[in-house]
Structure formats: structure tokens, C-alpha cells
N, CA and C of each residue as an Amber inpcrd file, in Angstrom:
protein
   192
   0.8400000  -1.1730000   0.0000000   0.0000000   0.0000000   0.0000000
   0.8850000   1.2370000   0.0000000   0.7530000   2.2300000  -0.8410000
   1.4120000   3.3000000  -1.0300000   0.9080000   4.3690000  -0.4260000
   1.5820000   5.3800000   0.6340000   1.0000000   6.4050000   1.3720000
   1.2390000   7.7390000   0.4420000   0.6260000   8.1620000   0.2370000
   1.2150000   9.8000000  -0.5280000   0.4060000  10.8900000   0.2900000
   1.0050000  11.8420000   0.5750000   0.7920000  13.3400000   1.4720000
   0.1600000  14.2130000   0.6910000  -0.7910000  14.9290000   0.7880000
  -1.3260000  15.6480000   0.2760000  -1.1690000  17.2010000   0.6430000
  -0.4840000  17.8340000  -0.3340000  -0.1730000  19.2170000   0.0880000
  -1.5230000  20.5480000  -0.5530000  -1.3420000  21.1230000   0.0010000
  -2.4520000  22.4790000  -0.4680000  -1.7430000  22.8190000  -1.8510000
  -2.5700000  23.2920000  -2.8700000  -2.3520000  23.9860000  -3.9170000
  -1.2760000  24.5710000  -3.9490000  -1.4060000  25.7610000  -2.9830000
  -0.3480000  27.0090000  -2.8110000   0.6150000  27.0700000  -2.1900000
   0.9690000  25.4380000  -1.3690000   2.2060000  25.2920000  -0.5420000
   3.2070000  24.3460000  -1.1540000   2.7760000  23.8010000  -2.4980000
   3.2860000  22.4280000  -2.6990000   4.7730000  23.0640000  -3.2450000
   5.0220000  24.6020000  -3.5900000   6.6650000  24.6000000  -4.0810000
   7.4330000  24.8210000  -2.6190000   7.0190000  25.0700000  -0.9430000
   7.7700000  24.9450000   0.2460000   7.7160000  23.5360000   0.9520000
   7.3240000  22.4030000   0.0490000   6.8610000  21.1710000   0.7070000
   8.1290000  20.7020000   0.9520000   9.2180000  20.8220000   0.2990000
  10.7880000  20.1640000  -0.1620000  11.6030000  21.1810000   0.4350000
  11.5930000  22.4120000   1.3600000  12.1390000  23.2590000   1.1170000
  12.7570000  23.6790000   3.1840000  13.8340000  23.8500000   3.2660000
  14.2130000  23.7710000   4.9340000  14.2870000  24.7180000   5.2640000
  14.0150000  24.8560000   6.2920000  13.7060000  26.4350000   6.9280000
  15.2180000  26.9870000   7.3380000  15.5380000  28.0020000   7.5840000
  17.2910000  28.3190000   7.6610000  17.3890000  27.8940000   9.5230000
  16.2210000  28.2150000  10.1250000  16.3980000  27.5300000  11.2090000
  17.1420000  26.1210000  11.5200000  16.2150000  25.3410000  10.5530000
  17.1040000  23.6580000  10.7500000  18.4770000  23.6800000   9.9380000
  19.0510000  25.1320000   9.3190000  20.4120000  24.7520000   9.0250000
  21.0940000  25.2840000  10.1430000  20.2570000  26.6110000  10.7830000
  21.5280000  26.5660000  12.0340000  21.7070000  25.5800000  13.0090000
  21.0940000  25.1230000  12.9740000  20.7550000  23.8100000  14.4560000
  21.7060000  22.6750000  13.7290000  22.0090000  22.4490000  12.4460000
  22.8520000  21.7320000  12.1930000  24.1230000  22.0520000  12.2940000
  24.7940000  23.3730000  11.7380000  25.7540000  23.7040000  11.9850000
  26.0540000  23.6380000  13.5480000  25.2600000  23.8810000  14.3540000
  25.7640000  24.0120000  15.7300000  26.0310000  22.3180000  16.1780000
  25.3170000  21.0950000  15.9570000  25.1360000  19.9110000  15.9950000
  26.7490000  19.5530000  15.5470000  26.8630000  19.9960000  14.5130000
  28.0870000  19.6990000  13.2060000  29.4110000  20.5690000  14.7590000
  29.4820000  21.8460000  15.1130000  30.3820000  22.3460000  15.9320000
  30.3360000  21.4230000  17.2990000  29.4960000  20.8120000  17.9650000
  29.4070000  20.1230000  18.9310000  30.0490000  18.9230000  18.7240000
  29.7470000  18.1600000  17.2530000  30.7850000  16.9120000  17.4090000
  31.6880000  16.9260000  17.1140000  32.1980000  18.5730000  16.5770000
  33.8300000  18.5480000  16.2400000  34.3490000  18.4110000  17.4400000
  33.7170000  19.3400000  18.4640000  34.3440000  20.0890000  20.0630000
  34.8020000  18.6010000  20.8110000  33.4770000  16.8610000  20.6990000
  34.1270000  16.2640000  21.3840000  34.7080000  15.2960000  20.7460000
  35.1960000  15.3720000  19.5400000  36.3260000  14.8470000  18.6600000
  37.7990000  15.3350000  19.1890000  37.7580000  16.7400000  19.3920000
  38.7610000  17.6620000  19.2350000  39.1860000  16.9280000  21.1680000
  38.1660000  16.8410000  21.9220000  38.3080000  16.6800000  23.3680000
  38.8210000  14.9260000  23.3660000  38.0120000  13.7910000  22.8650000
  38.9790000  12.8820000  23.1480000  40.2800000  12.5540000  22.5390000
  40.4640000  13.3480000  20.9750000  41.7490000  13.2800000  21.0310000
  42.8130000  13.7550000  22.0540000  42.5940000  14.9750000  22.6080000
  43.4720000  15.4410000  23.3100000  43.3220000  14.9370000  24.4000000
  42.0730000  13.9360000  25.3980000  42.7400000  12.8470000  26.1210000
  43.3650000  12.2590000  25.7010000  43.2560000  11.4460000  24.6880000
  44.0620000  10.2650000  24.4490000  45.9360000  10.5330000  24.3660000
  45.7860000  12.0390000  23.7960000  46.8820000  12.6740000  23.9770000
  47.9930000  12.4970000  25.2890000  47.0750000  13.2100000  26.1340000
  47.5320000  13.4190000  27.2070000  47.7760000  12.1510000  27.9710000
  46.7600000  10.6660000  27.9410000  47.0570000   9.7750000  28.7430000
  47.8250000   9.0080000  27.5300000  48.1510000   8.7450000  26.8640000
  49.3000000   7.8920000  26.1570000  50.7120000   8.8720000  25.7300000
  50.7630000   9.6870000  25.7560000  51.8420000  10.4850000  25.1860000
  53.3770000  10.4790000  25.8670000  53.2670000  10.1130000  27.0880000
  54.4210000   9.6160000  27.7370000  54.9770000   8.1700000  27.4900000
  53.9160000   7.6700000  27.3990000  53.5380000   6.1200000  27.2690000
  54.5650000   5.7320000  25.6980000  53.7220000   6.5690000  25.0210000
  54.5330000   6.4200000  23.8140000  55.8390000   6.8830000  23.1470000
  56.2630000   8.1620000  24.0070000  57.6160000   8.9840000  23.6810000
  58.2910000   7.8580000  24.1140000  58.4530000   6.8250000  25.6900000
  58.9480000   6.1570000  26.0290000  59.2600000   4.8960000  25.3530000
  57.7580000   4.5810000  24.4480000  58.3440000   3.4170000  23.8720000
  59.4170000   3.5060000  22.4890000  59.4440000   4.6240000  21.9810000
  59.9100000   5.3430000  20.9230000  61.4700000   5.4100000  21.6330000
  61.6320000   5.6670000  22.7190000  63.4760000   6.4580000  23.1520000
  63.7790000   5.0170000  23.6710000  62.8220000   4.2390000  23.9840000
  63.5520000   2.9600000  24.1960000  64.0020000   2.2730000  23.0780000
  63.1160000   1.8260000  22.3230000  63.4260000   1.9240000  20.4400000
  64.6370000   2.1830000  19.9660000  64.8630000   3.1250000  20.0240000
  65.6090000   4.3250000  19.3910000  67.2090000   3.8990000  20.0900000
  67.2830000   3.4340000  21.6670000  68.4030000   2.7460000  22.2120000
  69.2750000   1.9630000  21.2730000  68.1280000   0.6950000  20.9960000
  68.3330000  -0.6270000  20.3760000  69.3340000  -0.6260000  19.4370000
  69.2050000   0.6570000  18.7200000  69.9610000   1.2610000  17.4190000
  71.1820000   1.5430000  17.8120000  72.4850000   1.2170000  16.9680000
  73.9590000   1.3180000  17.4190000  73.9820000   2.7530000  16.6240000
């Protein structure tokens, strides 16, 4: 069974059409998951970064 929507005469060219409202709410959506992209990298930063300089200068010993 096929559902089809029935629009008014005089509205059917804004039926397809987004209000600038729902683009700001995206952009802000879009800035929010950069912010906690941007935040667990820089944990991961912070809790492996010793972790890893160390395994790197130990490395780096091995070498004559």
C-alpha cells in the first residue's frame, strides 16, 4: 500500500524546502561533534603520550 501526502495547492513549491532555522541547528550539531572529537583526542593525547615517547626512546636505544 502506497502512502502519498497531500499538500495544499499554494504550498506544494515549500513542501521540499528547509527552513534556515534547521540549518543553524545543524551547523551548531556539526560544531558540537567537532568540540568532542577535538576533546577525546586530546585525552588520548595526554594519557598515552608519555607512554609512547617512552616506547619510541627505548626503540631508538636498540639502534647502534
Amino acid at each position: 500500500m502506497k502512502t502519498e501526502f497531500l499538500v495544499k495547492p499554494g504550498r506544494a513549491r515549500y513542501a521540499n524546502r528547509r527552513r534556515p532555522a534547521d540549518q543553524g541547528a545543524t551547523a551548531v550539531e556539526y560544531a558540537l561533534f567537532l568540540a568532542l572529537i577535538a576533546s577525546v583526542i586530546t585525552g588520548a593525547v595526554l594519557a598515552l603520550g608519555q607512554t609512547v615517547a617512552g616506547f619510541f626512546t627505548t626503540g631508538a636505544g636498540l639502534f647502534p
